[in-house]
C-alpha positions in Angstrom: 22.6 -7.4 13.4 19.1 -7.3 11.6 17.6 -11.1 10.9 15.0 -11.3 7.9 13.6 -14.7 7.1 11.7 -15.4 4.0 9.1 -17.8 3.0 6.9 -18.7 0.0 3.8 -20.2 0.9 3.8 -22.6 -2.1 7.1 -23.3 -2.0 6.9 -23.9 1.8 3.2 -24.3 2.7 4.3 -25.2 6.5 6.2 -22.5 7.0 3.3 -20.8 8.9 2.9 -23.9 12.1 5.5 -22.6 14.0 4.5 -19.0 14.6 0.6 -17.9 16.6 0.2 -15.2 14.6 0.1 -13.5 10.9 0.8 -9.3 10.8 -1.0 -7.8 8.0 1.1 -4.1 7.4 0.4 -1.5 5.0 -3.0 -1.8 3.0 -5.6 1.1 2.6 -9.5 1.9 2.9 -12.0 4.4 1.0 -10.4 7.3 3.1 -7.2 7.3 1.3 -6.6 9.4 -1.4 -4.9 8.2 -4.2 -4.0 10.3 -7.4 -5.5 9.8 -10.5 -1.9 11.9 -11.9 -0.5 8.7 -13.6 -3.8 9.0 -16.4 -2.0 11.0 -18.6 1.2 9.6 -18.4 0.1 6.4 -19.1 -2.5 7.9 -22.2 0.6 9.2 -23.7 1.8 6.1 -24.5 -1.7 5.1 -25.8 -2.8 8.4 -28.4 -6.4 6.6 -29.4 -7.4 7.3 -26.0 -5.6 10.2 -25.0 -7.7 11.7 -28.5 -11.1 10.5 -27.0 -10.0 11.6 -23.2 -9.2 15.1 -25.1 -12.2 15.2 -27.1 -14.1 14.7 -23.8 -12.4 17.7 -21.6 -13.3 20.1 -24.3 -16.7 18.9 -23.6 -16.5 19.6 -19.5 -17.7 22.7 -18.1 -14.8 22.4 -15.7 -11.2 21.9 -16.3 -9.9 18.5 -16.1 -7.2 18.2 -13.3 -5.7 15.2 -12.8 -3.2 16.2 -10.7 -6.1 17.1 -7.6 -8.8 14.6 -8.5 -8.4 11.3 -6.5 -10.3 8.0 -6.5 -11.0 6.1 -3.1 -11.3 1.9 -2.2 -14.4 0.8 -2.0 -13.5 -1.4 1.1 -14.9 0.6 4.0 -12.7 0.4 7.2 -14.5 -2.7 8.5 -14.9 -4.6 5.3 -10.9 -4.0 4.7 -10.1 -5.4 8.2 -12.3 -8.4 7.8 -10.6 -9.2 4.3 -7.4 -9.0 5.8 -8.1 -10.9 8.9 -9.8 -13.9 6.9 -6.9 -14.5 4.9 -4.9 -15.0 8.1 -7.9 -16.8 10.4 -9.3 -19.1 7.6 -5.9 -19.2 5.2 -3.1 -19.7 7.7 -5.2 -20.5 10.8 -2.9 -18.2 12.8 -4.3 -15.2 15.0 -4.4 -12.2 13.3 -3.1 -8.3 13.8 -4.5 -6.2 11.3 -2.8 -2.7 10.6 -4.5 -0.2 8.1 -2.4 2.5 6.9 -4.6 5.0 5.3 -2.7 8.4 3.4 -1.9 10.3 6.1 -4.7 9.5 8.2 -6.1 7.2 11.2 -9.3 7.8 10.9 -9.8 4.0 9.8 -8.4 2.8 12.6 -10.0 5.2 15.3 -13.3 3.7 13.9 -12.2 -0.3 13.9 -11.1 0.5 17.5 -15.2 1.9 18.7 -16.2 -2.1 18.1 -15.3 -4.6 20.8 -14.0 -7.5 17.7 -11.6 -4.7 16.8 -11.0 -2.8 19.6 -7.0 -3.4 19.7 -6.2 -2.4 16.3 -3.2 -0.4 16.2 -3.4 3.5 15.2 -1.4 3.3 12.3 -1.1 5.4 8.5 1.0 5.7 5.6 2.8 9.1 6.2 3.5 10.7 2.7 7.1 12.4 3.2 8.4 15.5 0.6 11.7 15.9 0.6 14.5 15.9 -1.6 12.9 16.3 -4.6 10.6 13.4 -4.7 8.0 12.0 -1.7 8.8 8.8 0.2 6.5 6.8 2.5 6.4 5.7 5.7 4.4 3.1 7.4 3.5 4.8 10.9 2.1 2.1 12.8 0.6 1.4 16.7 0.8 5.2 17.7 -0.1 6.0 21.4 -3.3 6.5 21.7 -2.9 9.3 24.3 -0.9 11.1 21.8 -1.8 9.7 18.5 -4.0 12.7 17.4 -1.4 15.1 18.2 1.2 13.3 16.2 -1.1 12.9 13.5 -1.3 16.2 13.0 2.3 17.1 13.4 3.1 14.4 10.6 0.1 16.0 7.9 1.4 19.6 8.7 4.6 18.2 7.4 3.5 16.8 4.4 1.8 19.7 3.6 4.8 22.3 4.7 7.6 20.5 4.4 10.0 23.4 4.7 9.1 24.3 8.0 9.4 21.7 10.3 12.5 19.4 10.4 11.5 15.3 9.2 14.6 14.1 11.3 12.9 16.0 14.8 9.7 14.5 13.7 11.1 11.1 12.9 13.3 11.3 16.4 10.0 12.4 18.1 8.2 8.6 16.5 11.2 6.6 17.9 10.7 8.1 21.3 7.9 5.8 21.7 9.2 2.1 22.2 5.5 1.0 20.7 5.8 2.8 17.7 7.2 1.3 14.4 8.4 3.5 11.6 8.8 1.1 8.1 10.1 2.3 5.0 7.6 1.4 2.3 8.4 0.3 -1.2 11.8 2.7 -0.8 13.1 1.7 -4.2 9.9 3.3 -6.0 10.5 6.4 -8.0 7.1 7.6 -7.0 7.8 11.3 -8.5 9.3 9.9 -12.1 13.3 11.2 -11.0 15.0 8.8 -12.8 16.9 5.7 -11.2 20.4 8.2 -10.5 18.2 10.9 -9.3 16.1 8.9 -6.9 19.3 7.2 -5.8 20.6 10.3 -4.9 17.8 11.3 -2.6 17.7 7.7 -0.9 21.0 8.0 0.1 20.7 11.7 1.5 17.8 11.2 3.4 18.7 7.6 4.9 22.5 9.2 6.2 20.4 11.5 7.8 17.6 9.4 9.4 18.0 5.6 8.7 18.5 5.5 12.9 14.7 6.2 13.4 13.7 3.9 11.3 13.1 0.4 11.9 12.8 -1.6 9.2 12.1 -1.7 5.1 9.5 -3.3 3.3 9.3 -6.0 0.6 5.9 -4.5 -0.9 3.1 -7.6 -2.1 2.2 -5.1 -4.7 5.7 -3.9 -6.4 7.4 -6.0 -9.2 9.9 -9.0 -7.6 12.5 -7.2 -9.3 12.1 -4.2 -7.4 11.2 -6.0 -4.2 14.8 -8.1 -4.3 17.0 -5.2 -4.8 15.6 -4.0 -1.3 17.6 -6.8 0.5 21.3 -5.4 -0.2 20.0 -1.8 0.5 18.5 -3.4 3.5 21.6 -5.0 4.2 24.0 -2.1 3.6 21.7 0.3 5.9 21.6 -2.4 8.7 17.4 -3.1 8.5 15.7 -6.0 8.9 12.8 -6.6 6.2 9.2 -7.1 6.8 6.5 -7.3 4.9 3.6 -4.6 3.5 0.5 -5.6 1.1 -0.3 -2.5 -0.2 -3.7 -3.6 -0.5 -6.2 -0.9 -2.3 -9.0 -3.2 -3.5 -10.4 -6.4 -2.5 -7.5 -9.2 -3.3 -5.7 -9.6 0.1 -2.1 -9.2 1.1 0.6 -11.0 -1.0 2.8 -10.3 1.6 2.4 -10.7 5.6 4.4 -11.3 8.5 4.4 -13.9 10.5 5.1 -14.0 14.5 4.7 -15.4 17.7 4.1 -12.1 19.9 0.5 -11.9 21.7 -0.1 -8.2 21.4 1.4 -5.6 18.6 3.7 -4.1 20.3 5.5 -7.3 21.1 6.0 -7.5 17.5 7.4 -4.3 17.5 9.8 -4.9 20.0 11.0 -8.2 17.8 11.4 -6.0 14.6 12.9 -2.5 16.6 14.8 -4.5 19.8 15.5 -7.9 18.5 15.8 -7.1 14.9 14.0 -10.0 13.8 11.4 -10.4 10.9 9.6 -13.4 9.8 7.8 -12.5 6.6 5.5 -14.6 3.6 4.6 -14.7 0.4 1.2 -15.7 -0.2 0.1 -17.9 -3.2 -1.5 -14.4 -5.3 2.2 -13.0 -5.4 3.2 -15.2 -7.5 0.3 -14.6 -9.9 1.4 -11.7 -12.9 1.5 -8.2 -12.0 -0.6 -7.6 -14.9 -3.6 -9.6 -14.3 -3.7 -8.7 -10.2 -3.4 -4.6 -11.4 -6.2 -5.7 -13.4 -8.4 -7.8 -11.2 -7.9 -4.5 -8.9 -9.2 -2.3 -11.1 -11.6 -4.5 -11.7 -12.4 -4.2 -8.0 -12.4 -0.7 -7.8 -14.7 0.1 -10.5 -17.2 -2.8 -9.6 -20.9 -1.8 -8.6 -21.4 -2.9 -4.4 -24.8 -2.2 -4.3 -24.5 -3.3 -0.2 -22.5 0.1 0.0 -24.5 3.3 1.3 -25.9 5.3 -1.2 -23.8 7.7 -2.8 -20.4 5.2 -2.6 -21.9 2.0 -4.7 -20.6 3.1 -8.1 -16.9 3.6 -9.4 -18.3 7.2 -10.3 -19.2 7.6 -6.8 -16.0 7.1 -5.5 -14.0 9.4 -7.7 -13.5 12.6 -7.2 -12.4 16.1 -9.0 -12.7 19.8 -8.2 -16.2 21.1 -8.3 -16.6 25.0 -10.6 -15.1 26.7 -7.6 -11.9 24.6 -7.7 -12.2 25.1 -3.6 -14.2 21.5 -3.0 -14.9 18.6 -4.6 -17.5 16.4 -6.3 -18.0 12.8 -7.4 -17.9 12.4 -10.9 -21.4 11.4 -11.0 -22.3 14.6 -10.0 -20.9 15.7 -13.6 -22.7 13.4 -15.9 -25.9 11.5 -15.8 -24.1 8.3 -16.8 -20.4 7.7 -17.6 -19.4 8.4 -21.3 -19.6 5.3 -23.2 -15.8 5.3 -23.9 -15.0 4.6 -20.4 -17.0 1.0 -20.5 -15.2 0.3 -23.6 -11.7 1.0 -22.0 -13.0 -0.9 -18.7 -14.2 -3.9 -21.0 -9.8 -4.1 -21.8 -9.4 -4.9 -18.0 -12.8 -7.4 -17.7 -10.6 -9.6 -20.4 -8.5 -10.5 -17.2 -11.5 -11.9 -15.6 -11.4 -14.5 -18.5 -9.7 -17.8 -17.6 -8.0 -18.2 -21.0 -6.2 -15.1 -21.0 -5.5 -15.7 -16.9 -3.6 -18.8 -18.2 -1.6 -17.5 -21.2 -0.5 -14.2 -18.8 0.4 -17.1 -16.3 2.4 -18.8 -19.3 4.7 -15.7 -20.5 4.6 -14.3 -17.0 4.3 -16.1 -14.4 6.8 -18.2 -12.2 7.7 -14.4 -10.7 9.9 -15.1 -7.7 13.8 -15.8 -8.2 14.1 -18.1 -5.4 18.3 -18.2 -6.2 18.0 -15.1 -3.7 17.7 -17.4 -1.0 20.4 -20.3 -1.4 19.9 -21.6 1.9 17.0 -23.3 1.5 13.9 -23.9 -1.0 12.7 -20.3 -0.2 14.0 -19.3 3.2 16.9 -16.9 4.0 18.9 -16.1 7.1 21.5 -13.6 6.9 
């Protein structure tokens, strides 16, 4: 019987003293890759600047593709560690366990794990997963280290052939290792645009076929609460305990973190895998409108860090698109001598988050996020 208790740290700002440490799951560094593919979906619902954006390509002396460029965090592995850790140190004066789950990749972790103040972090990555139709993610985290570069590469050579290597052998292979914890992330996200009956569909299929190797699901500190509270009766009806993931790609910390009393990582796996027990909180940001935290991220992401290397301070740095040859790929600064002025005037829409006016009217219409009538047993605390 899977356990998942749930707090609010401003509902319940004690609910952290009786645990030794705070998990931080699921958050991201500048090696992932993430997809610039959602710019022209969302520019079709704005034509303005999907006429500039189109007046622009014609300008390019390579083809826009949206669908290969990507843009990276500009949190290197360390700096994305430390953010974490402080918010669990400094915030909730617990110990901290920090695992970064980069696209499909440990590199960011093989790296934390060369310096002594970081040398037990667990070899962990967000596993991108095609199959039926759409691409579902799993949080892969504390891999052996004896065998973790092997089973990287098993887990990318699926993603990238996905017809010829089974996912269930793969995900049977994971649960063979009592350290290792397999979490679905955000499972209720349409990430490929299906439609809510289509998506459904290919849940369904793909958890009767290997919802045994896998340990837990995720309430996600950057999806909507509406999303995140229709994971507990799919949680429920597949038997999983909950814990938590931040999903953190810029600079604002966790919303979301679990919270333990195990001394080492894999003793909180075995509470999540053998006891079935998850202890999870909201921190004070989740509560804050999705709206202004998507901005404030962008915000972070196209911010100037002139304490990065050269060559990764600027948001123009740290995009990237296929070079002439289509086989590599540039930074976009290598394409311009200075961003087209349209892009500062679309940026400027986002800087209005920054201002402390607008921060409290968003706050006013939507704020107050959490329906805490999901949890009657208490202000904001649930035991199934």
């Amino acid at each position: 019987m899977a356990s998942t208790n749930i707090f609010c740290l401003l509902k319940t700002p004690g609910c952290a003293r009786k645990f030794r440490t705070g998990i931080s799951l699921h958050s991201h560094t500048k090696l992932s890759k993430e997809k610039l593919q959602f710019i022209p979906a969302f520019t079709e619902k704005w034509p303005f600047i999907q006429r500039i954006l189109e007046r622009q390509y014609r300008k390019s002396v390579v083809p826009v593709d949206f669908s290969r460029a990507y843009w990276t965090s500009p949190l290197t592995p360390k700096r994305a560690y430390e953010v974490e850790r402080n918010q669990i140190e400094n915030g909730l004066q617990l110990n901290s366990m920090v695992s970064l789950t980069d696209h499909d990749s440990i590199q960011a972790p093989a790296m934390l794990r060369m310096s002594a103040d970081s040398a037990d972090a667990p070899l962990s990555m967000e596993w991108s997963v095609p199959v039926n139709g759409t691409i579902f993610h799993l949080g892969v985290h504390n891999l052996p280290a004896a065998h973790a570069s092997d089973l990287e590469s098993q887990l990318h050579f699926y993603t990238q052939n996905p017809g010829k290597v089974s996912v269930t052998e793969l995900l049977a292979a994971l649960n063979a290792f009592p350290e290792v914890l397999v979490v679905f992330n955000h499972p209720l996200w349409d990430l490929c645009g299906l439609g809510p009956e289509r998506h459904a569909r290919s849940l369904n299929t793909f958890l009767e076929q290997n919802n045994r190797f896998i340990h837990a699901f995720e309430f996600n500190g950057m999806r909507r609460w509406e999303e995140n509270k229709r994971v507990r009766p799919l949680a429920d009806r597949w038997q999983q305990p909950i814990v938590s993931g931040g999903d953190r790609h810029a600079c604002e910390p966790s919303a979301a973190l679990n919270l333990s009393n195990a001394a080492s990582f894999s003793e909180f796996v075995n509470e999540i895998r053998v006891n079935r027990t998850s202890h999870l909180v909201f921190m004070p940001q989740f509560a804050d409108p999705m709206c202004v935290r998507v901005a404030h991220a962008v915000l972070d992401v196209i911010r100037y860090y002139p304490e990065n290397p050269e060559g990764t301070r600027r948001w123009d740095d740290r995009v990237f698109h296929p070079d002439k040859t289509g086989e590599g790929f540039l930074p976009l600064s290598a394409f311009w001598k200075a961003p087209p002025a349209f892009v500062d005037r679309i940026f400027s829409v986002f800087r209005l988050a920054e201002n402390t006016t607008i921060q409290w009217a968003a706050k006013r219409v939507y704020g107050d996020v959490i329906d805490t009538q999901l949890f009657p047993d208490s202000p904001f605390e649930a035991v199934p």
